[in-house]
C-alpha positions in Angstrom: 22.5 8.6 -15.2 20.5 8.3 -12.0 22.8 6.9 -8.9 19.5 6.1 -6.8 19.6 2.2 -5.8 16.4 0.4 -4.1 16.7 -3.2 -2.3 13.6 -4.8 -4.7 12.0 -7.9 -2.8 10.4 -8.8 -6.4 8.2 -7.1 -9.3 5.3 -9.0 -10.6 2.2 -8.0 -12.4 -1.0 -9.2 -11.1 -4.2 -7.3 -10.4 -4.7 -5.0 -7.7 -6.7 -6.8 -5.3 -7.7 -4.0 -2.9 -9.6 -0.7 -2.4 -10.2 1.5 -5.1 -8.6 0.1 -7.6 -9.2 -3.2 -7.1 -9.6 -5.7 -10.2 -7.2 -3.3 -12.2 -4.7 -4.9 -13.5 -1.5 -3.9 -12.0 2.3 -3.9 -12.0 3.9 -4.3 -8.4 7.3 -3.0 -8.0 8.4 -4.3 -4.3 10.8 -2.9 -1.9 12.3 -4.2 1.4 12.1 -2.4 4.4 9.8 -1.7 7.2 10.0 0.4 9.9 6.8 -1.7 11.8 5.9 -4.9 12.4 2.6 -6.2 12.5 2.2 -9.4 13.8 -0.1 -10.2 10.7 1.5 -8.6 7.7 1.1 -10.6 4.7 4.4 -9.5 3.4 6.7 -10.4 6.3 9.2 -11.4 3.7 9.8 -7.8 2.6 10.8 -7.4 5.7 15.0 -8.2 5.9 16.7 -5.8 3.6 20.1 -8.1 3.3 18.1 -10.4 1.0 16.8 -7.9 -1.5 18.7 -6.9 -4.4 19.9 -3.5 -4.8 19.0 -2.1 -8.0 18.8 1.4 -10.2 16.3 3.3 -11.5 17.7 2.0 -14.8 18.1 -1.5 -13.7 14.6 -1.8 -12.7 12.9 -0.2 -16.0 15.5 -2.5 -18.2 15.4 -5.7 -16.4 11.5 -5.9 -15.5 8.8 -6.6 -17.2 6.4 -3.6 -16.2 3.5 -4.7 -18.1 0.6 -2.7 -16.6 0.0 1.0 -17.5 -1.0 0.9 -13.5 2.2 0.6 -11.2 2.2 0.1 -7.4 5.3 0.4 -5.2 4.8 -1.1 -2.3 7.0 -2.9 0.5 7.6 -3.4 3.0 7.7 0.5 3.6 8.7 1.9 0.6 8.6 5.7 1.7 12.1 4.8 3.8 13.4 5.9 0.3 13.5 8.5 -2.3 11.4 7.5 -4.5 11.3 10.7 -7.0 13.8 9.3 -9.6 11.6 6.1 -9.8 8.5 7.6 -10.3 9.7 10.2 -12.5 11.3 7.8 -14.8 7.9 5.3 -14.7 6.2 8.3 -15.4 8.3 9.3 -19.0 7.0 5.7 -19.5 3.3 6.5 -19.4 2.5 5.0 -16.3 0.2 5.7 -13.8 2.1 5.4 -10.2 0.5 4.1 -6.9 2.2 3.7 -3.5 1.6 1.6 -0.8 2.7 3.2 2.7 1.6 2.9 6.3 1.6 6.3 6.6 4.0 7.1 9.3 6.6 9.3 6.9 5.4 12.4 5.1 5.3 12.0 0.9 7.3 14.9 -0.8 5.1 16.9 -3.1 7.6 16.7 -6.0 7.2 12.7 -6.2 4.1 13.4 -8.1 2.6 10.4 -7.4 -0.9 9.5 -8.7 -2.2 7.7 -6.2 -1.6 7.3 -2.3 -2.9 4.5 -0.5 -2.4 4.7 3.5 -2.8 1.9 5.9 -2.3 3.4 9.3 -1.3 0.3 11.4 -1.6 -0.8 15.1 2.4 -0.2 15.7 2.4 3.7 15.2 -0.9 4.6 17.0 -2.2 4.9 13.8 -0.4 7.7 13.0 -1.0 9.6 9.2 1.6 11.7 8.5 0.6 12.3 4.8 -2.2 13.0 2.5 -3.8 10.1 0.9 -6.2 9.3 -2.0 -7.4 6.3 0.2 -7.3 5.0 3.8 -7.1 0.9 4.6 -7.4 -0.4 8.4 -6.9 -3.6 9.5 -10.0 -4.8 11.6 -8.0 -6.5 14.0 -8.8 -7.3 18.1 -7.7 -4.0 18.8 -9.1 -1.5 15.9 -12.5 1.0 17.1 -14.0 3.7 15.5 -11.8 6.0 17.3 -8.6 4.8 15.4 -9.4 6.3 12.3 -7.7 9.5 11.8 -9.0 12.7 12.2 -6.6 14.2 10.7 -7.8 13.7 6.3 -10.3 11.6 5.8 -11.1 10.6 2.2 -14.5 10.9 1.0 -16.4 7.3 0.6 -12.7 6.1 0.5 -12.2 4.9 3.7 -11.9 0.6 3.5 -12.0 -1.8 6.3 -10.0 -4.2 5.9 -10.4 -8.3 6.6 -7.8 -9.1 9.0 -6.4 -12.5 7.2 -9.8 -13.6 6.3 -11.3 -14.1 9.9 -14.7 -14.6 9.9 -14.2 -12.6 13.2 -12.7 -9.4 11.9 -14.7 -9.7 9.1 -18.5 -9.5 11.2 -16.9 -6.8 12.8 -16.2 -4.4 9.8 -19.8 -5.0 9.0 -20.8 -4.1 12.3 -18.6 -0.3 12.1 -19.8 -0.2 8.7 -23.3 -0.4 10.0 -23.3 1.5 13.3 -21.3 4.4 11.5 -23.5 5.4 8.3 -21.9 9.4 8.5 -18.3 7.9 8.4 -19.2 6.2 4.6 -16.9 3.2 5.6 -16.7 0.4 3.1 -15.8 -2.9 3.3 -12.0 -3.9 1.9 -11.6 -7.9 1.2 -8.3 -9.2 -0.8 -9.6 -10.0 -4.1 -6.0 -11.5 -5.3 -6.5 -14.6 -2.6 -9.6 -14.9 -3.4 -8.8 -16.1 -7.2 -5.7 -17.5 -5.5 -2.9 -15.2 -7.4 -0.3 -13.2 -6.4 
């Protein structure tokens, strides 16, 4: 029996309502933890560890109702834990595992996940410290051109993100999008609040 234990803020299905896979419909397992804090993080209440609940690899599977062939962990920052057993068990399950990371801690090879989604945020200088499938930015006051790493830049995957639908942040995105045809930037919006679900 796997001893690994992860504080689980809630798991829901839904669909995925951003970037590549958006419109899929998706299972989200959710961890607490973060190691940043944006000031306009949708999922503040991931945040405070002491008010998740601490459960097993086993625990999770049994318990939840992981409904999706599609499964995202996300957080919080769910890369602050070692996620292998997880996705390995999800995996003798059929399912096809996505994570959800900012970016700022390096992805072991031997998680074999599916899919990597990086949002390089504001609060680590925009850091990437692993390969991903994907990139997401936040068009906030402070996001250029220049913030976008140099470092692995996947191709025609690269969204710009609505900062909490302002009109604002999103005129700006177009703008990037516009003045930066080589970078093949595409607009990101949040299809899940748009149809008003989780």
């Amino acid at each position: 029996m796997n001893k690994a234990l992860y504080p689980i803020v809630e798991i829901f299905s839904s669909i995925q309502g951003e970037g590549f896979h958006m419109g899929k419909g998706s299972t989200f397992i959710r961890v607490a933890g973060c190691n940043l804090r944006c000031s306009w993080c949708d999922t503040q209440h991931s945040f405070d560890v002491s008010k998740a609940r601490w459960m097993s690899v086993e625990e999770i599977i049994e318990e939840s109702e992981i409904t999706h062939q599609h499964v995202v962990i996300t957080g919080g920052e769910p890369t602050l834990y070692d996620l292998g057993p997880l996705v390995q068990e999800l995996h003798k399950l059929g399912k096809y595992v996505a994570i959800e990371t900012n970016g700022t801690n390096p992805i072991p090879a031997d998680w074999a996940l599916d899919w990597i989604t990086a949002s390089p945020k504001p609060g680590s200088d925009f850091a990437l410290c692993c390969q991903a499938d994907e990139l997401k930015y936040v068009v906030d006051d402070e996001f250029t051109i220049d913030c976008i790493t140099k470092q692995y830049l996947p191709e025609g995957r690269i969204f710009l993100q609505v900062e909490s639908g302002r009109q604002e942040s999103a005129q700006k995105g177009y703008e990037l999008i516009n003045s930066h045809p080589d970078r093949r930037l595409r607009m990101g919006i949040q299809l899940h609040k748009i149809l008003d679900v989780r």
